[in-house]
Structure formats: structure tokens, C-alpha cells
C-alpha positions in Angstrom: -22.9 -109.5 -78.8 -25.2 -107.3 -81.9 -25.4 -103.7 -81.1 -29.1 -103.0 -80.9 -30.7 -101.5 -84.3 -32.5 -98.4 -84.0 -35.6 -97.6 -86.2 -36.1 -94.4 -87.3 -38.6 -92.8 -89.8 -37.7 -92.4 -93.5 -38.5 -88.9 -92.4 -35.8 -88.0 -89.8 -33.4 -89.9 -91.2 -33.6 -88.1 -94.6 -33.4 -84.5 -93.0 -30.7 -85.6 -91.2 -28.7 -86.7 -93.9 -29.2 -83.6 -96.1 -27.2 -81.2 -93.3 -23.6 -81.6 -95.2 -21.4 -83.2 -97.1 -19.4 -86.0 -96.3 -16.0 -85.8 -95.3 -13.1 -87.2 -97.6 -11.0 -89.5 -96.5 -7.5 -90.6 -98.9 -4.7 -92.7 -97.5 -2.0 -91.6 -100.6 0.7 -90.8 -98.5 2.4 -92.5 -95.8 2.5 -92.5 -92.0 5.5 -90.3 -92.4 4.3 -88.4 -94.6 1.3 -87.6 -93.0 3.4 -86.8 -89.7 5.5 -84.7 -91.4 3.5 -82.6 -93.6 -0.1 -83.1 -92.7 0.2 -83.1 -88.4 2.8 -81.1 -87.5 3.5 -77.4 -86.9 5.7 -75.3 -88.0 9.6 -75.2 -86.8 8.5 -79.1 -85.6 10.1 -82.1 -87.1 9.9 -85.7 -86.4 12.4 -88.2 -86.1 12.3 -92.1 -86.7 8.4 -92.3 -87.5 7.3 -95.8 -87.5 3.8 -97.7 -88.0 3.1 -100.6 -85.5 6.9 -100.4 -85.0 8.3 -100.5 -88.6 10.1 -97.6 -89.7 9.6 -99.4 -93.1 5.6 -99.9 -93.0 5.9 -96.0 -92.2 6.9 -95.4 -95.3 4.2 -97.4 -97.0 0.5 -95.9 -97.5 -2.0 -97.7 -94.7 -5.3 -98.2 -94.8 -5.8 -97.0 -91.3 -3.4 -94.0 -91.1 -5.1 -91.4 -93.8 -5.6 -88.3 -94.4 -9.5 -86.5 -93.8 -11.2 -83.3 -94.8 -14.0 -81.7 -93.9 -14.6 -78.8 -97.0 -18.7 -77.7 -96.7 -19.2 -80.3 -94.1 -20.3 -79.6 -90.7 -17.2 -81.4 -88.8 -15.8 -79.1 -86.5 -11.8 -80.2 -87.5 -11.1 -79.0 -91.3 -8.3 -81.2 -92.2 -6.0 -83.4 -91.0 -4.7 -87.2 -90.0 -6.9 -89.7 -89.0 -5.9 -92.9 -87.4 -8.7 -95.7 -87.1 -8.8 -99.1 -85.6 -10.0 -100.9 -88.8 -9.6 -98.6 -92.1 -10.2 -95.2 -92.2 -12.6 -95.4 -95.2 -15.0 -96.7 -92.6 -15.2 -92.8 -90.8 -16.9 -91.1 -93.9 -20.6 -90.3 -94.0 -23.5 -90.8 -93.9 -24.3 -92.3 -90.4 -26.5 -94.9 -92.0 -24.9 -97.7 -90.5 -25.2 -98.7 -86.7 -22.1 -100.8 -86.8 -19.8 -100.4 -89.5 -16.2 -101.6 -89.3 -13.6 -102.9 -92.0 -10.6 -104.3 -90.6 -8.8 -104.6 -94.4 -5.3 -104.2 -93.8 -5.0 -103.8 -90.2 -3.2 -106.1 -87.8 -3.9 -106.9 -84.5 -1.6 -104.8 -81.9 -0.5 -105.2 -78.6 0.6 -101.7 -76.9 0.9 -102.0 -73.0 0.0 -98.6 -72.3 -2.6 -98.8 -74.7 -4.3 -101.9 -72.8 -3.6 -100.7 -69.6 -6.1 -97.3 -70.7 -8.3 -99.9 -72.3 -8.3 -102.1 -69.1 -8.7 -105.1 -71.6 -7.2 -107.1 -74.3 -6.9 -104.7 -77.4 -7.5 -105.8 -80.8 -6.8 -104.4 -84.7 -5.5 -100.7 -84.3 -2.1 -98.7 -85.0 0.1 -97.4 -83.3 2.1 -94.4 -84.7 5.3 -93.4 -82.9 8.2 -90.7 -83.2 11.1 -88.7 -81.9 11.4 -85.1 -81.9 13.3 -82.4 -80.7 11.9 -79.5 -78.1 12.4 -76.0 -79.2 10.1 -74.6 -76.8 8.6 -75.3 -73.1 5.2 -77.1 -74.1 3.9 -79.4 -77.1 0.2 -79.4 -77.6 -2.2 -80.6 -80.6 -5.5 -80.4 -81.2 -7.6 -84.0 -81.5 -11.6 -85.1 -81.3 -12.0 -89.1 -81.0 -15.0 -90.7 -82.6 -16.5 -94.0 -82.3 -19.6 -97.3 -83.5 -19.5 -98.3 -79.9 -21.6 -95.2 -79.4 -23.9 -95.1 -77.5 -25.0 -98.7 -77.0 -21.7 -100.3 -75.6 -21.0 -97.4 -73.4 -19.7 -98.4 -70.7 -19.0 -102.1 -72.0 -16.2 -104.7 -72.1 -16.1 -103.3 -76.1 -14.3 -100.0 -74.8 -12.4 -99.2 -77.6 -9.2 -96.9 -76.4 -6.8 -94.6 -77.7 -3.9 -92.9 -76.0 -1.1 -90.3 -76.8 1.9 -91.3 -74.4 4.8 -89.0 -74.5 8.4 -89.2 -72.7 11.2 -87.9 -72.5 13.4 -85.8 -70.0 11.3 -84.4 -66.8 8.3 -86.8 -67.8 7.2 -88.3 -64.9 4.0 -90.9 -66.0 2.8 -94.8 -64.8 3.6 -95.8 -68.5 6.8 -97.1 -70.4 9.9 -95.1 -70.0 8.3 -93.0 -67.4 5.5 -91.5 -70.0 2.4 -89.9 -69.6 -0.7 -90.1 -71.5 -1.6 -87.0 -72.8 -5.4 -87.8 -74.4 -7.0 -87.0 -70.9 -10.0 -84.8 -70.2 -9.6 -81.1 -68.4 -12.0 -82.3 -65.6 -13.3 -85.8 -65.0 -16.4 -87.4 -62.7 -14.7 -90.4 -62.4 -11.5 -92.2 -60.9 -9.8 -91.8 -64.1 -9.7 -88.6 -66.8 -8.2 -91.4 -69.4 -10.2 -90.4 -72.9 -12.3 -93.4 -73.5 -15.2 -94.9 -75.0 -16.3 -95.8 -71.3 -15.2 -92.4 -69.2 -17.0 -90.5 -72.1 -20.2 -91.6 -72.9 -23.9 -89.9 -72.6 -23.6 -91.2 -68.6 -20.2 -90.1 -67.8 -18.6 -87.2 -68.2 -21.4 -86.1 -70.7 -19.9 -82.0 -71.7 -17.6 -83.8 -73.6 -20.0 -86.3 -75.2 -22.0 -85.2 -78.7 -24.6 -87.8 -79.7 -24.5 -88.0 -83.8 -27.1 -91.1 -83.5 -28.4 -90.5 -87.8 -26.4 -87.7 -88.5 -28.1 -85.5 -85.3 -24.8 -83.7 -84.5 -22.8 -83.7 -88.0 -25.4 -84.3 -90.8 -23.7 -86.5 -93.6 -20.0 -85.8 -92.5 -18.8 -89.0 -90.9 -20.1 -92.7 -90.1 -19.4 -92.7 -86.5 -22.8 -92.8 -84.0 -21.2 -90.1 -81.4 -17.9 -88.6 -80.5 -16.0 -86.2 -77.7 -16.1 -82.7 -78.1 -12.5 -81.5 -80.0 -9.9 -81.5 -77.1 -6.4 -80.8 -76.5 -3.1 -82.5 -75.8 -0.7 -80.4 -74.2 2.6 -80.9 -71.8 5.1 -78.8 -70.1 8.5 -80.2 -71.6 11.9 -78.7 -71.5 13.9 -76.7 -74.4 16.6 -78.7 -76.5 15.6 -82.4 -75.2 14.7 -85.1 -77.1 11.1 -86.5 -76.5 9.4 -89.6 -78.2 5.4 -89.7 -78.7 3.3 -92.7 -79.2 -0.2 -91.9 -80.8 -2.3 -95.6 -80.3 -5.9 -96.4 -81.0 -7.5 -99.9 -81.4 -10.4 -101.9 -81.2 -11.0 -103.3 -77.7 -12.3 -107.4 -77.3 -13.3 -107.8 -81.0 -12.3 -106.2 -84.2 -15.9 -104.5 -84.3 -17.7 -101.5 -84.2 -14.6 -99.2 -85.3 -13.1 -96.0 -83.6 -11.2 -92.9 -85.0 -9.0 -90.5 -83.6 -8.9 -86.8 -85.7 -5.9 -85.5 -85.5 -6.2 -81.6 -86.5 -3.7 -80.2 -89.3 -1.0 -78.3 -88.2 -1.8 -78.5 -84.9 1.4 -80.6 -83.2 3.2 -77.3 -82.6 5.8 -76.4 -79.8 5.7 -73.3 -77.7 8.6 -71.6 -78.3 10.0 -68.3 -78.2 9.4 -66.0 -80.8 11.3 -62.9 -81.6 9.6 -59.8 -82.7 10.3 -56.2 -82.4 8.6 -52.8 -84.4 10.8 -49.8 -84.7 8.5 -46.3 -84.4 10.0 -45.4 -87.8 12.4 -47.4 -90.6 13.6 -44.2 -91.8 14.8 -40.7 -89.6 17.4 -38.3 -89.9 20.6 -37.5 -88.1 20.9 -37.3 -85.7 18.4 -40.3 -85.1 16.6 -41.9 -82.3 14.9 -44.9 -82.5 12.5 -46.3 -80.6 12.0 -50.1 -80.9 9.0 -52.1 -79.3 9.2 -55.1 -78.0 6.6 -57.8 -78.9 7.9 -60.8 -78.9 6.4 -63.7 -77.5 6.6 -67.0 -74.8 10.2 -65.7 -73.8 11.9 -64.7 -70.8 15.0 -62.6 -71.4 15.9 -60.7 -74.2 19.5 -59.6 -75.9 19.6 -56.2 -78.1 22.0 -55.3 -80.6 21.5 -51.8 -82.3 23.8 -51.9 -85.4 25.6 -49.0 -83.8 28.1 -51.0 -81.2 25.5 -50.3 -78.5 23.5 -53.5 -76.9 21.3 -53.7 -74.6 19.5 -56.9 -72.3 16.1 -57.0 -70.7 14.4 -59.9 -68.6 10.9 -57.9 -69.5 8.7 -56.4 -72.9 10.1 -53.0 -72.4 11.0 -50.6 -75.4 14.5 -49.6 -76.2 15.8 -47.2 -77.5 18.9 -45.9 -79.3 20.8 -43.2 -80.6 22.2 -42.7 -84.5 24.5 -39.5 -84.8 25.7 -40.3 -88.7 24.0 -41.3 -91.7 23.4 -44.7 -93.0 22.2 -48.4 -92.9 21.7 -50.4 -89.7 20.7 -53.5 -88.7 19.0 -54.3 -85.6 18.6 -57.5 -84.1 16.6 -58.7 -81.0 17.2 -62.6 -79.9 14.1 -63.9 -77.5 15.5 -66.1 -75.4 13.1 -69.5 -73.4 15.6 -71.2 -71.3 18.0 -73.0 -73.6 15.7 -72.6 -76.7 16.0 -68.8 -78.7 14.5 -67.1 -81.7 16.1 -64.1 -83.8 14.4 -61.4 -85.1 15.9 -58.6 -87.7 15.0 -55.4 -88.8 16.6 -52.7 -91.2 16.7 -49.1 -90.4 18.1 -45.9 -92.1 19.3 -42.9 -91.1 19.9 -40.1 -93.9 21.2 -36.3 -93.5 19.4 -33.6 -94.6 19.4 -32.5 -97.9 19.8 -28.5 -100.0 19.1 -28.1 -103.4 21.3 -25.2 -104.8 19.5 -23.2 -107.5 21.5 -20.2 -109.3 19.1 -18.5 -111.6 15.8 -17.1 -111.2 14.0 -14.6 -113.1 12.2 -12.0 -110.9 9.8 -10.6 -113.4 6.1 -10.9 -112.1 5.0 -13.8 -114.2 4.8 -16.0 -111.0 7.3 -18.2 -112.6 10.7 -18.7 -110.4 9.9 -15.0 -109.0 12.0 -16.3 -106.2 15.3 -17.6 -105.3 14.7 -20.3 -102.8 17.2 -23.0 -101.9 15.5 -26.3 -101.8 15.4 -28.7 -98.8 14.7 -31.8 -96.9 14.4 -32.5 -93.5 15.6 -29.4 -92.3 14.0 -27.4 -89.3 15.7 -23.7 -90.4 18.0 -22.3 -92.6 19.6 -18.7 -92.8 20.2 -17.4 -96.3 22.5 -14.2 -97.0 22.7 -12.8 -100.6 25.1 -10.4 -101.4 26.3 -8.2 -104.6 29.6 -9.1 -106.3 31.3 -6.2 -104.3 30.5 -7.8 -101.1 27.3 -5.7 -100.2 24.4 -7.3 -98.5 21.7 -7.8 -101.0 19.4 -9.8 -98.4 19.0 -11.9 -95.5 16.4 -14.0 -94.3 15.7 -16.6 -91.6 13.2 -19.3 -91.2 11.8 -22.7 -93.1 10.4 -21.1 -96.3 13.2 -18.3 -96.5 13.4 -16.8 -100.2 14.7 -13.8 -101.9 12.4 -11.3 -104.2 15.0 -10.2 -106.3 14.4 -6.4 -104.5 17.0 -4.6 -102.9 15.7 -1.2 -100.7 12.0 -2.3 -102.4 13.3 -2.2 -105.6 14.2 -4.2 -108.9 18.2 -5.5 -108.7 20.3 -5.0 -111.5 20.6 -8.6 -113.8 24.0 -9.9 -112.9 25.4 -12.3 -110.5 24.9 -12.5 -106.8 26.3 -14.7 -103.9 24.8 -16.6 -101.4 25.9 -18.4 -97.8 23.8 -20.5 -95.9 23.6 -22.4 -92.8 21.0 -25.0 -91.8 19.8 -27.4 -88.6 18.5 -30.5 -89.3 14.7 -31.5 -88.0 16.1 -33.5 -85.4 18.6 -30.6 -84.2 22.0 -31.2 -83.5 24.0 -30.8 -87.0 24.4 -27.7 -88.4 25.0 -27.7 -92.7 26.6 -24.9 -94.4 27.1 -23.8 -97.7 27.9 -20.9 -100.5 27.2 -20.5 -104.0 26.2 -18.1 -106.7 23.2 -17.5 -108.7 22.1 -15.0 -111.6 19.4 -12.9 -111.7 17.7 -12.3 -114.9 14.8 -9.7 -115.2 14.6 -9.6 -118.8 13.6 -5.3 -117.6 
């Protein structure tokens, strides 16, 4: 059966052509690879990748398991993996071609979850498979399939198919080991939500269809003649269990017309807690209190420990707080908490004392230079200074944050010579009370 061949005006198809650039696509690394660093998420790692079964051919480049960009092109996914049913070299632009396909170095696969979405005998595809390990409560990516079979053998016996079937503990699914298929649409007109070249077309379940007949939709980007709108996979699973995903696409009744799955960068990622907490200050002075918000994320219960020998737990996003009496460097630590799964957060704090700089001369002559005998301070909320004569006699007294002597005693000039002083002071935050003495000279030059 030919696909039919649409004429279109030297016109059109030249203004359609001239919207963007043309996607890139490179298959230099491997399957692994490409799982590893290209698809998955942070704090995600796979576990025994393998390419139409092989852990071996994982480790070998394939012509039909690349890696795409989309830099100054108008394809809505910017980078990422792409796996194709012939090679993946076929997906890049222009759409000047109403069937392209290139089955060089693809084999012919036969997935039984795969044929039972594609309700037919599947042909040349891949089917990329691996384990990994929860650390969260639900595993979603982002994906947008593409395909030649557009729009002319939609619906048709040629309904190419692709299929992400995860399993694993609580998975409940029609599919091997109890799996589920995960490439399904939010809401479906038909009997089945299964993402397919037959469920959506321009017919069926159209929202999700986008028409890119010459380039309409995506100007030069990619080769294919329409695609789905970008969807997401997602799943409930549970925290600390090992789950296995199988990521299929192939040709359906012939090794024609050829089909891609984008598979966005970055996107396999795993919902799991994350600790984070912001003190209202990293630095106060004794004694301290600390208040320490709470804005962690996707957890449930929460376990404080202050630095102090205090802790605290919480089932909720309320603030803590806690109380530093003495000087010195703390630690805080907040551990988010999703079932079995937990994340651990850090943050430094410090608590300092107040501090008094003792001065002991000053030269009270008029010149506006150190007229004044002033202790210096830091942090402190008032301080009462007495200054008295070397035979005991009460020179001055003063109270108050900017408390300072003249250098007059009865509203006049002291004698030059040597004074004392004593001192007492309450930090900003109340509470501690610092004392002190010394002895300063006073030099008039009269």
C-alpha cells in the first residue's frame, strides 16, 4: 500500500520550510549512555540497561537510540533521547518527504506488550529496558511521539505503536509481570487511552493531534508529517523498591513509514522528598533565638536537630524555633521524611557575645578630635559608665547607648592625669549582663 502524495505549491512549501532549523540528531553514545546521562533526572540511576535485550548491544552506539536537539528550531522538546523504529537520522528536517524510513541497523522485535498496544504483528523497532531504584512516591518524564503514518494511514492496519510498561512492587497492569503502560492519554474518546498512531490521529482524540503536513506545525525541525502534543508519563510507586521500565516503539505490518518517540532531557525524575529549611538570621547574639522555616518539599513528617541537644518532630511545614544562651557555632539539621525514602538538609548558624572596646586616652581639647572618652561596642542595648579620680572620687556617670565622658568635672576642665572607669552592659538580646574596669589618661595639653 503507497501513502498518497500530496501536491503542494513551490510557494507554501518554501515558506514553510524557512520557519526554523532543523533539529540535530547524533547517535555517539550508547543506549546506556543516553539513559544515564542524557534521560534521567537527578538523584535517578538505572540499573542493567539493555537494547532489544542485550546488556552488551547497550553499550554499543545504535542507529535507532540517539541523541536530538532542537537549538533555534521551533520543536517544542530542547534536547533529549530519541528512539525510532528505523534510524533516527530519518526524524530530522525538512518535512519534504511524505514517506521516509531507513531501517539501517535495526532488527525486527517482538515485544508482547508492545503488540498487544499495537493490536498487530510489530516490525523493526527497539526496545530499551532498565532497573532502578525508587527514592520517592512517583516517577514521571516528559515524551511527544511522532510519526510518516501521519495522517494518511490513520486509523490503518500500519499503526505503528510505542509503549512505556513499568513494574515493580504495587503495580497492578494487563502486561508482563503485572506492568502497566504508562504512554496513555489524560482523557480518551475511545475504548482505549493507549498512545497510538490509531487513538491519535486528526479523527480521534484530535487535542492531542498537531498536523506538521510541509512543515505547518514545526517549519524545517523534523521529517515527521504530524505528531501528539508533548505528554507525560507518570506513576504512583513506593519509596526503596526496585522497579523495571521498558521503553518500546516499532514499526507496525511493514518496516515503512517510520515513527519516533522524544524523550525530553532530564526529565525521568522521581518525586521524592526534599529537605529545606531558612533560618530568619545565620548570625545573632547571646542569648539567641532562632527561627527556622520550614520549606521543604513532597514529605510527610519531619525530624529537627538544633545543634544545641534540643530536637524537635513535626508531621506539618511549621517553623521552629530554638534557644542559644552561649556563644558559638551550630549546626542545624532538618531530615524530610516520604515514607521509607528521606532527604537531609544542613545549615550553619552562629551565635557571638557582645563586644567593648577599652580605650584609655583621650585628649579633651576642643579640636573635635577624641574630645571624648567613649568605650566602644557591639551588639549591646545599654551600658553604664562611672569614671572616677585616683582618690576614689566620682568624676562622672552616665547611662545609655552612646554614653561618653567630656573630660569636665562640675562644668569644668579636669586636671591631665589618670582616671578609672567601671562599666556594666546588657546585650541587644537582654539576658547577659558584661562588666568591666580599666583606666584611661586624660591629656589636655592646657
Amino acid at each position: 500500500m503507497l501513502k498518497k502524495i500530496l501536491i503542494l505549491s513551490g510557494t507554501s512549501f518554501f515558506l514553510s520550510l524557512g520557519l526554523s532549523a532543523q533539529i540535530s540528531v547524533t547517535n555517539t553514545l550508547t543506549p546506556a549512555q543516553l539513559v544515564q546521562n542524557i534521560l534521567l533526572g537527578s538523584g535517578v540511576n538505572a540499573l542493567n540497561i539493555k537494547y532489544n535485550g542485550s546488556t552488551t548491544s547497550a553499550g554499543i552506539p545504535q542507529t535507532n537510540v540517539t541523541q536530538f536537539g532542537s537549538t533555534g528550531s521551533s520543536f517544542p522538546i530542547t534536547s533529549g533521547v530519541l528512539l525510532t523504529t528505523g534510524a533516527g537520522s530519518v526524524a530530522v528536517g525538512p518535512n519534504n518527504s511524505s514517506a521516509s524510513s531507513d531501517s539501517t541497523g535495526t532488527s525486527i522485535i517482538t515485544d508482547p506488550d508492545l503488540t498487544s498496544v499495537a493490536t498487530s504483528s510489530t516490525t523493526n523497532g527497539v526496545v530499551l529496558e532498565f532497573d532502578f531504584v525508587a527514592t520517592g512516591d512517583s516517577v514521571s518524564f516528559s515524551y511527544l511521539f511522532a510519526s510518516e503514518e501521519y495522517p494518511e494511514f490513520s486509523p490503518s492496519n500500519y499503526n505503528d505503536a510505542f509503549g512505556f510498561f513499568l513494574s515493580g512492587p504495587g503495580i497492578v497492569g494487563p502486561y508482563s509481570n503485572n506492568g502497566v503502560n504508562l504512554a496513555v492519554l489524560p482523557t480518551t474518546s475511545t475504548s482505549t487511552d493507549a498512545v497510538t498512531i490509531n487513538n491519535v490521529n486528526p479523527t480521534t482524540n484530535a487535542q492531542y493531534f498537531i498536523d506538521n503536513q510541509t512543515g505547518s506545525a514545526y517549519g524545517n525541525s523534523i521529517q515527521y508529517d504530524g505528531s501528539t502534543v508533548q505528554l507525560t508519563a507518570k506513576h504512583i510507586i513506593q519509596c526503596g523498591q526496585l522497579y523495571h521500565i521498558k521503553l518500546c516503539i516499532a514499526n507496525v505490518a511493514d518496516v515503512f513509514f517510520d515513527s519516533g518517540v522524544f524523550l525530553k532531557a532530564g526529565s525521568f525524575a522521581i518525586q521524592g522528598p526534599s529537605a529545606l529549611f531558612i533560618p530568619d538570621t545565620l548570625v545573632d547574639v547571646t542569648p539567641a533565638t532562632f527561627t527556622f522555616q520550614n520549606v521543604s518539599q513532597n514529605a510527610t513528617n519531619y525530624s529537627w536537630n538544633f545543634g544545641n541537644s534540643l530536637t524537635a518532630a513535626s508531621n506539618d511545614l511549621s517553623s521552629q524555633t530554638s534557644y542559644y544562651p552561649t556563644a558559638g557555632t551550630y549546626t542545624v539539621q532538618l531530615v524530610a521524611f516520604l515514607g521509607t525514602c528521606s532527604d537531609t538538609n544542613y545549615v550553619t548558624i552562629t551565635v557571638i557575645d557582645p563586644t567593648i572596646e577599652e580605650t584609655n586616652v583621650f585628649t579633651p581639647n576642643g579640636d573635635s578630635v577624641n574630645d571624648f572618652f567613649q568605650l566602644k561596642y557591639t551588639n549591646m542595648s545599654n551600658i553604664n559608665m562611672t569614671i572616677t579620680n585616683r582618690w576614689g572620687e566620682v568624676m562622672f556617670t552616665g547611662s545609655g547607648p552612646n554614653t561618653k565622658w567630656d573630660g569636665k568635672y562640675n562644668n569644668k576642665p579636669a586636671d591631665d592625669g589618670v582616671y578609672y572607669y567601671i562599666y556594666d552592659a546588657v546585650g541587644k538580646n537582654g539576658g547577659k549582663v558584661f562588666k568591666g574596669h580599666g583606666f584611661l589618661h586624660l591629656i589636655s595639653n592646657k
